[in-house]
C-alpha positions as CSV (number, residue, x, y, z in Angstrom):
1,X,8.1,21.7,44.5
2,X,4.7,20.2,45.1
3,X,3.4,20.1,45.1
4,X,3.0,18.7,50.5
5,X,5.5,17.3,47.2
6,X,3.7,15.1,47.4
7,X,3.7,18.7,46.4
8,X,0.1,18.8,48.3
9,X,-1.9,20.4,46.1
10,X,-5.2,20.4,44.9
11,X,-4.3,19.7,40.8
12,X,-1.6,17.1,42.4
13,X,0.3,16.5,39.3
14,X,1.8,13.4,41.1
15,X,3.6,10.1,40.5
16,X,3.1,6.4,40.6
17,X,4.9,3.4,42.7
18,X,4.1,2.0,45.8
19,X,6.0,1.0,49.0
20,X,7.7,-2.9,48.8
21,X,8.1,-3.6,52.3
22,X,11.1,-6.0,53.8
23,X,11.6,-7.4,57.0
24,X,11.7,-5.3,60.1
25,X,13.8,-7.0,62.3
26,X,17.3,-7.2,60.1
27,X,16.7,-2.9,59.3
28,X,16.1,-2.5,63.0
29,X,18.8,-3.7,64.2
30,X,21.2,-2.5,62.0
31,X,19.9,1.2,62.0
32,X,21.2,3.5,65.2
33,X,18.7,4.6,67.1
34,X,18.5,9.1,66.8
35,X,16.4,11.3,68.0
36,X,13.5,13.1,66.1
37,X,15.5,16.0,66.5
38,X,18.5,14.3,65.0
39,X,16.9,12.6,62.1
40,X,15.6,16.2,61.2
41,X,19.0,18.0,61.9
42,X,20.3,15.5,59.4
43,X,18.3,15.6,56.6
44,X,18.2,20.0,56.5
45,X,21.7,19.0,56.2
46,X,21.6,16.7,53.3
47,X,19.2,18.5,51.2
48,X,21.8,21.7,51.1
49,X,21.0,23.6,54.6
50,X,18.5,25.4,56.1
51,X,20.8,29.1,55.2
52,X,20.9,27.3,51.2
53,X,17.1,27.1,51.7
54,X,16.3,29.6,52.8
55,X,17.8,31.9,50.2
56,X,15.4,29.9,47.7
57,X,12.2,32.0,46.7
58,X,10.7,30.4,43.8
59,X,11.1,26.8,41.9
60,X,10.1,26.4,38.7
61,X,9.7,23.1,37.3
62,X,9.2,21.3,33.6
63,X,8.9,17.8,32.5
64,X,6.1,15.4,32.0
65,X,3.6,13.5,34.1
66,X,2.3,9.7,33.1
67,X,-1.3,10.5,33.9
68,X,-3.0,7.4,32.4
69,X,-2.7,5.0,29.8
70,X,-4.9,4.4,26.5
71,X,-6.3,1.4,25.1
72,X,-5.3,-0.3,21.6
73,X,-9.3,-1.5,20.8
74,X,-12.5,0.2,20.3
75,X,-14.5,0.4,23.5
76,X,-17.3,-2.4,23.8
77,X,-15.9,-5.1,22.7
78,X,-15.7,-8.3,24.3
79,X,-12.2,-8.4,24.7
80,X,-12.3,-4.5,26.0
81,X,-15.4,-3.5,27.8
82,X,-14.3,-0.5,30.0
83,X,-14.0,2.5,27.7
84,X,-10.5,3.7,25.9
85,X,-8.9,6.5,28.1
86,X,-9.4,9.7,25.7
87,X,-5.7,12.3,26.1
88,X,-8.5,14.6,27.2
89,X,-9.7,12.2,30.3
90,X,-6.3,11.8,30.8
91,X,-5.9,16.0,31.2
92,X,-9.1,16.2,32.8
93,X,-8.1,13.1,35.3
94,X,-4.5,15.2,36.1
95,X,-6.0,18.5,36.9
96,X,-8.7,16.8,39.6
97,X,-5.8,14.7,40.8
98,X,-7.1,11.4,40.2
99,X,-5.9,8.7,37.5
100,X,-8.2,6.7,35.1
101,X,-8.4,3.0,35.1
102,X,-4.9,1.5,33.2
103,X,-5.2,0.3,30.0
104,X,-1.7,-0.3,27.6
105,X,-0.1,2.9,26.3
106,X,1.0,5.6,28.7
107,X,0.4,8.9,27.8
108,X,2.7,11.6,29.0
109,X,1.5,15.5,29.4
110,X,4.1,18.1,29.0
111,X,3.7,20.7,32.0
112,X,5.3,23.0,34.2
113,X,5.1,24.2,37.6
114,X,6.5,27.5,39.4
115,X,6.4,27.8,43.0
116,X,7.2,31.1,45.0
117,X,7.2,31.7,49.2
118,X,4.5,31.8,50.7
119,X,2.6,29.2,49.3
120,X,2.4,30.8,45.3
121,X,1.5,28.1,42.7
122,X,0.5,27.8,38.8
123,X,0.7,24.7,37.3
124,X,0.2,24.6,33.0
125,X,-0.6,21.1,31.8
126,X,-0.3,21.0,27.7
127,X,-3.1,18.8,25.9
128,X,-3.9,19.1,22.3
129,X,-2.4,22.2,21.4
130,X,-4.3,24.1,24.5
131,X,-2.9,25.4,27.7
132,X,-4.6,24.3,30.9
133,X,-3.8,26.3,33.9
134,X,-4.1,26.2,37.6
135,X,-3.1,28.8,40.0
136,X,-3.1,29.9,43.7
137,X,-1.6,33.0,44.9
138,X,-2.1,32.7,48.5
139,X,-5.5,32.9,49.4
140,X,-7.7,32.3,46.2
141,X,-7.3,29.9,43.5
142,X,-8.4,29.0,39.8
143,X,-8.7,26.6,37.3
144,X,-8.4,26.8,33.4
145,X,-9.8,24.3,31.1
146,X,-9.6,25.1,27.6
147,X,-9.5,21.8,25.9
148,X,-13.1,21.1,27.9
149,X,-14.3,24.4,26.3
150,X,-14.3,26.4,29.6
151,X,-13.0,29.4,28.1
152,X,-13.1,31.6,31.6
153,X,-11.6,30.8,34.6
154,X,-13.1,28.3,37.4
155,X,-12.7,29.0,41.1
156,X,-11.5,26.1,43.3
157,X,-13.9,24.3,45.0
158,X,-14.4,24.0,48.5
159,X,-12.0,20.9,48.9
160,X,-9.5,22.5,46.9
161,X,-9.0,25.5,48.7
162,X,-8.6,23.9,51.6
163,X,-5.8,21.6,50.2
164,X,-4.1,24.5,48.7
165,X,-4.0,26.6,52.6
166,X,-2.8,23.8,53.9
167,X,0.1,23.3,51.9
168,X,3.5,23.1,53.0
169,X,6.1,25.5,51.3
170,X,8.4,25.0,48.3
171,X,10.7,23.6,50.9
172,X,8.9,20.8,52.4
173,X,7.6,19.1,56.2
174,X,11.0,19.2,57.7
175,X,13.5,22.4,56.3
176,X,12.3,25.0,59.1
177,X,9.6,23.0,60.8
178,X,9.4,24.7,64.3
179,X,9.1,28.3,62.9
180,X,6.1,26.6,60.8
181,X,4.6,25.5,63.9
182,X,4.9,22.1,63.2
183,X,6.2,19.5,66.1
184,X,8.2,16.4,64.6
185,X,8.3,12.7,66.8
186,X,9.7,9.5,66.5
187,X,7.5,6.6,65.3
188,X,10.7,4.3,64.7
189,X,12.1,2.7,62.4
190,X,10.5,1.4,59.0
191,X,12.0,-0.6,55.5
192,X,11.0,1.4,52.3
193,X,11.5,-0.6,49.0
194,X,14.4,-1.8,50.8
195,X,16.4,1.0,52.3
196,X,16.0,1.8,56.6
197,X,14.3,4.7,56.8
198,X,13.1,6.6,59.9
199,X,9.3,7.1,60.2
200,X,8.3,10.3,61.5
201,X,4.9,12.3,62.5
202,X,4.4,15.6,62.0
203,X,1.9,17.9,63.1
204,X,1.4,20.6,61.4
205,X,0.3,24.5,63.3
206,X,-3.3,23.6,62.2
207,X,-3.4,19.6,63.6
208,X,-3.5,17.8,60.0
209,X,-0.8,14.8,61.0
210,X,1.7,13.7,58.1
211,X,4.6,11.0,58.0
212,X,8.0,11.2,56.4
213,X,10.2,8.0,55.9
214,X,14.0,9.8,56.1
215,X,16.5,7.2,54.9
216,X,19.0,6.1,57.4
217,X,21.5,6.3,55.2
218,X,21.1,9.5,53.0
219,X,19.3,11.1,55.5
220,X,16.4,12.2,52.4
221,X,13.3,11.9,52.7
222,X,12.4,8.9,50.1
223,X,8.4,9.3,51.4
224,X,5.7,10.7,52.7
225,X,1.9,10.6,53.0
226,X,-1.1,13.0,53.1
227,X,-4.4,13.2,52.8
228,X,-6.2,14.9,49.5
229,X,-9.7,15.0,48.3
230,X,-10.8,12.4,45.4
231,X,-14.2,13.0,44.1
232,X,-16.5,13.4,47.5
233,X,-14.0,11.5,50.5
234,X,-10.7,13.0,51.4
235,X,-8.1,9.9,50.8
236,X,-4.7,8.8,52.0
237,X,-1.8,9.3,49.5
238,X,1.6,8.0,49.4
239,X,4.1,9.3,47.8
240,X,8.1,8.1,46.9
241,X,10.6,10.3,46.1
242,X,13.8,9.4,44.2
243,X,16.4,10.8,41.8
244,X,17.4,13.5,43.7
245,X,20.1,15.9,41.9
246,X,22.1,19.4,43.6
247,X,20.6,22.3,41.7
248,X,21.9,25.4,42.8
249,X,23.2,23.9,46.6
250,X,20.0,22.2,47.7
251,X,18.5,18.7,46.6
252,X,15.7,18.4,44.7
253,X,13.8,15.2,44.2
254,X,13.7,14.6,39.9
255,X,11.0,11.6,40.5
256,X,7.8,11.3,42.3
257,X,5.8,8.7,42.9
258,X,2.0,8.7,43.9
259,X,-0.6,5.6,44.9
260,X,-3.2,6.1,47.1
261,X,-7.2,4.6,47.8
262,X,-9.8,5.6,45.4
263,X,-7.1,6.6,42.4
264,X,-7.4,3.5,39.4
265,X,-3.5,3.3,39.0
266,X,-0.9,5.6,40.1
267,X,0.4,8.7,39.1
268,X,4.2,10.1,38.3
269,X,5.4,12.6,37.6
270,X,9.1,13.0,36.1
271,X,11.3,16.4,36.2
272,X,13.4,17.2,33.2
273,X,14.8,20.3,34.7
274,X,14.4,22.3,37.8
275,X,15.4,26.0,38.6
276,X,15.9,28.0,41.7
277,X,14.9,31.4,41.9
278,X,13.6,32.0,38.5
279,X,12.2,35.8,37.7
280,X,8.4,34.7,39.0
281,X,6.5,38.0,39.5
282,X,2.8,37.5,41.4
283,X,0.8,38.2,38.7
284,X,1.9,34.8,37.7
285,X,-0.4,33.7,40.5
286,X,-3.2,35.8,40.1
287,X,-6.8,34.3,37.8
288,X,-5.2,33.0,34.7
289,X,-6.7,34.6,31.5
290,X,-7.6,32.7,28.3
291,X,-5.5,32.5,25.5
292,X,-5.6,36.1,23.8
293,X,-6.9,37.9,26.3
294,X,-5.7,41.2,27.3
């Protein structure tokens, strides 16, 4: 996944939480001090080995994302003023990768996601009986919006495309870094929601800069941040990672975790099952048709 998992996308299905931060002193001194180089080593190792990953050519992923919440009351009352969140805001407000203002009840999408090397996505987001559908095979990508009434396929935007180049692949910052072009360093040592975790930059081939917090003690990376566009500003996301479960001899995060300026909430997205190498062929990826066509 990923979708940058934060899988950096641009529909950023992603998750909610946000970082509680404990002293720094007691997690310093208790964690040893390693290398970049080390802290890297370590967690290829954890999350099944650079040989297990790179035998893995596609992911494919279903479950359900908590995109927003509804309200119980009729809008414009005193007692509720801001308007209810509509299941199609909600769809709308997961495809653009922002979340609307919470309310009470959540409201969980079905969806799936498939990933294939290099950089292959389509991502299906169920709403009321429809299909929406986002793909990018590479170079182009589209969006399809059915439940709006866009019954032919949109082109990303400007913003988007750019998002979508400069995504990682299925396997993440670290797995493989050098032959990515990306140079990891050492920022030290940081507390995430109470495990040690070492803080590291990394620079991608094209000079975007992201962080990953790689517990000291599992050696998994537990979060990272990114930057993503959200409406006409480019923002600074944070994501958490948790729940991670062996499928097929690598690790694979189950929860995820997003907050970030400019989104109204937090986002998460929860995996019910995740498989390696599923039959994906690239017209997968290719400008998704409507419903009945061909």
């Amino acid at each position: 996944m990923k979708h940058d998992p934060i899988i950096a996308w641009p529909i950023r299905l992603a998750v909610l939480a946000g970082a509680i931060l404990i002293a720094w002193t007691p997690a310093r001194a208790e964690t040893p001090s390693l290398s970049a180089a080390q802290v890297v080593a370590k967690n290829v190792a954890a999350r099944g080995g650079l040989a297990a990953w790179q035998r893995v050519h596609t992911l494919a992923f279903v479950g359900k994302i908590d995109a927003g919440k509804t309200h119980p009351e009729p809008a414009g009352t005193i007692d509720n003023p801001v308007p209810p969140l509509t299941k199609r805001r909600v769809a709308e407000a997961a495809l653009r990768g922002t979340t609307p203002a919470p309310t009470s009840t959540v409201i969980a999408l079905p969806y799936r996601i498939e990933m294939k090397r290099p950089r292959k996505v389509r991502i299906e987001l169920e709403f009321a009986g429809k299909t929406a559908v986002q793909t990018y095979d590479g170079t182009a990508g589209w969006t399809l919006r059915p439940y709006l009434g866009h019954t032919s396929p949109e082109p990303f935007s400007a913003a988007e495309l750019k998002v979508a180049a400069d995504q990682q692949d299925l396997d993440g910052l670290l797995i493989d870094s050098a032959s990515k072009g990306s140079t990891v360093a050492m920022e030290g040592i940081d507390p995430v929601e109470g495990h040690r975790a070492y803080k590291l930059k990394v620079t991608l081939r094209n000079g975007d800069v992201r962080r990953v917090w790689v517990d000291a003690s599992t050696f998994l990376d537990i979060k990272v941040d990114g930057r993503r566009p959200v409406g006409a500003r480019y923002r600074t996301m944070v994501t958490m990672l948790g729940d991670y479960r062996s499928v097929d001899g690598v690790m694979i995060p189950f929860l995820m975790e997003t907050t970030g300026e400019g989104l109204k909430g937090s986002e998460k997205i929860v995996v019910e099952k995740a498989t390696v190498n599923a039959d994906l062929p690239d017209s997968r990826f290719t400008k998704p048709q409507p419903a009945g066509a061909g």
